[in-house]
C-alpha positions as CSV (number, residue, x, y, z in Angstrom):
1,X,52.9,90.1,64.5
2,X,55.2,90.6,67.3
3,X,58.1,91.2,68.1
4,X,60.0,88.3,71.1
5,X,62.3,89.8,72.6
6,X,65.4,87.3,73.8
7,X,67.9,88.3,75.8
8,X,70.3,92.0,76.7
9,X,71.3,94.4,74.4
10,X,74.6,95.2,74.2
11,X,74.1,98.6,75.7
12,X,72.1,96.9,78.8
13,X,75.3,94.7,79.1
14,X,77.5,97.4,79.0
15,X,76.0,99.6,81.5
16,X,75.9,96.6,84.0
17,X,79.4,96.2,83.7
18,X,80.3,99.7,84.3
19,X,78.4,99.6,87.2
20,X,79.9,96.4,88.8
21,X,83.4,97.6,87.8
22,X,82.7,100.9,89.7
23,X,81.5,99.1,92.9
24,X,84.4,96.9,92.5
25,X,86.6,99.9,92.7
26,X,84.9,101.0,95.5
27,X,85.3,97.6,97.8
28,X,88.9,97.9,96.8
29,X,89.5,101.6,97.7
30,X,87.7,100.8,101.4
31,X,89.5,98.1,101.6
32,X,93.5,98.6,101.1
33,X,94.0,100.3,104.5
34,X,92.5,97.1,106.2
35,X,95.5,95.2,104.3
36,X,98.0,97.6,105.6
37,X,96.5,97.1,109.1
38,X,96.7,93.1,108.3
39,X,100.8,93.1,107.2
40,X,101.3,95.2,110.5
41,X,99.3,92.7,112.7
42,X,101.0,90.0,111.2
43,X,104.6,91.0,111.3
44,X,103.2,91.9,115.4
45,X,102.1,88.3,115.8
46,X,105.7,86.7,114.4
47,X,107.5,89.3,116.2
48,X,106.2,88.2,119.4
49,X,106.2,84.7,118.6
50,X,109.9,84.9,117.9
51,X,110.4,87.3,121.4
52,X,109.6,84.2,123.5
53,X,112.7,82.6,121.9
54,X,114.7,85.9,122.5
55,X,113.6,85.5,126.3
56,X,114.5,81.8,126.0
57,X,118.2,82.4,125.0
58,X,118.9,85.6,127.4
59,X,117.6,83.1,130.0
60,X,120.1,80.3,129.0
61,X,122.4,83.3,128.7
62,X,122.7,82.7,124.8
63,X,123.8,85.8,122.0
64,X,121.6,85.9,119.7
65,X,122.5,85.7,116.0
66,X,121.3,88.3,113.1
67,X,118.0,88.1,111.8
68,X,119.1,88.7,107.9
69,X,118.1,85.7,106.3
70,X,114.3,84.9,107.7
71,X,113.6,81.0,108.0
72,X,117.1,79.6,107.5
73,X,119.3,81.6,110.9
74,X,118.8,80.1,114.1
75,X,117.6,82.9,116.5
76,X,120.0,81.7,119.7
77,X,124.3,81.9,118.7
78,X,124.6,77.5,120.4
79,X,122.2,74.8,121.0
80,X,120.0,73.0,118.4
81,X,118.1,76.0,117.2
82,X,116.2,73.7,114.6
83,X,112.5,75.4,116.2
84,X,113.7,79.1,116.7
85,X,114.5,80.3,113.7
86,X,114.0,83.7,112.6
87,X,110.7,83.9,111.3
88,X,109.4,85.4,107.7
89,X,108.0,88.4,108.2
90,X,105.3,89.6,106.0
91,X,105.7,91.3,102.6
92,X,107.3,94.9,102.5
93,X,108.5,93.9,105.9
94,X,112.5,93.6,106.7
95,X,114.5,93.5,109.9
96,X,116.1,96.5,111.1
97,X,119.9,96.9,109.8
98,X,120.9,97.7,113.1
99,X,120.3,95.1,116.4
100,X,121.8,94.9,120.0
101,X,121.8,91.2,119.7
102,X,123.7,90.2,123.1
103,X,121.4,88.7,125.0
104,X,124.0,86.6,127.1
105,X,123.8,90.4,129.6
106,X,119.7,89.7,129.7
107,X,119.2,92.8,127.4
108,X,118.5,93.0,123.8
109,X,116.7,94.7,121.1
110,X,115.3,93.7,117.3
111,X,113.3,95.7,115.4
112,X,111.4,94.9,111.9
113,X,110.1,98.0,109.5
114,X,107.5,98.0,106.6
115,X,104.2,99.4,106.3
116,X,105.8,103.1,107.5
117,X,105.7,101.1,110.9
118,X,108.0,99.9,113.2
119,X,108.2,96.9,115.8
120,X,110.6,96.9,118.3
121,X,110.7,93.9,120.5
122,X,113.6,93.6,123.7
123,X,113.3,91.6,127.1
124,X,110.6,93.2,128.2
125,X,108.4,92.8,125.4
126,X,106.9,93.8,121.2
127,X,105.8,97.5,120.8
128,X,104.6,99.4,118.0
């Protein structure tokens, strides 16, 4: 009579998860500078998104207010403000402590850090 063999043995189960959790481990290792070069992108993208309304106000001859509390601070110091608002930037990410925020002159400068990165973004444009 013969054996029917049904199914894995425990061992065969076990060596295919060790191998799945080592290529898993692998994926991830490639992959974590690709999310460090996604946060920097990102805060790039909402840093010049947020420059156009920095061009807007020195154009008006607007001040611009502080960039400390993301979402809630209208970026230009009069005038509605209710769709230029300091933007979030992404996570790890903060704006710089110290901004030259008098834009009414045509000049100014904002920075954000994270990432061991920073953006700098004035009238003439975002660079990194």
């Amino acid at each position: 009579m013969k054996n029917k063999r049904q199914g894995f043995t425990l061992i065969e189960l076990l060596v295919v998860i060790a191998i799945i959790g080592l290529l898993a481990t692998v994926v991830l290792a490639a992959l974590g500078p690709q999310r460090k070069n996604a946060r920097v992108a990102a805060a790039q993208s909402s840093m010049r998104n947020m420059l156009t309304a920095m061009q807007l106000c020195a154009g008006d001859g607007l001040d611009l207010n502080s960039p400390t509390e993301a979402g809630t601070v209208k970026i230009c110091t009069s005038g509605d403000g209710s769709l230029t608002k300091w933007g979030p930037l992404p996570s790890g990410w903060d704006y710089g402590a110290t901004q030259d925020l008098t834009a009414s002159d045509g000049e100014f400068s904002v920075n954000a850090a994270g990432d061991s990165a920073i953006i700098t973004c004035n009238q003439s444009g975002c660079i990194k």
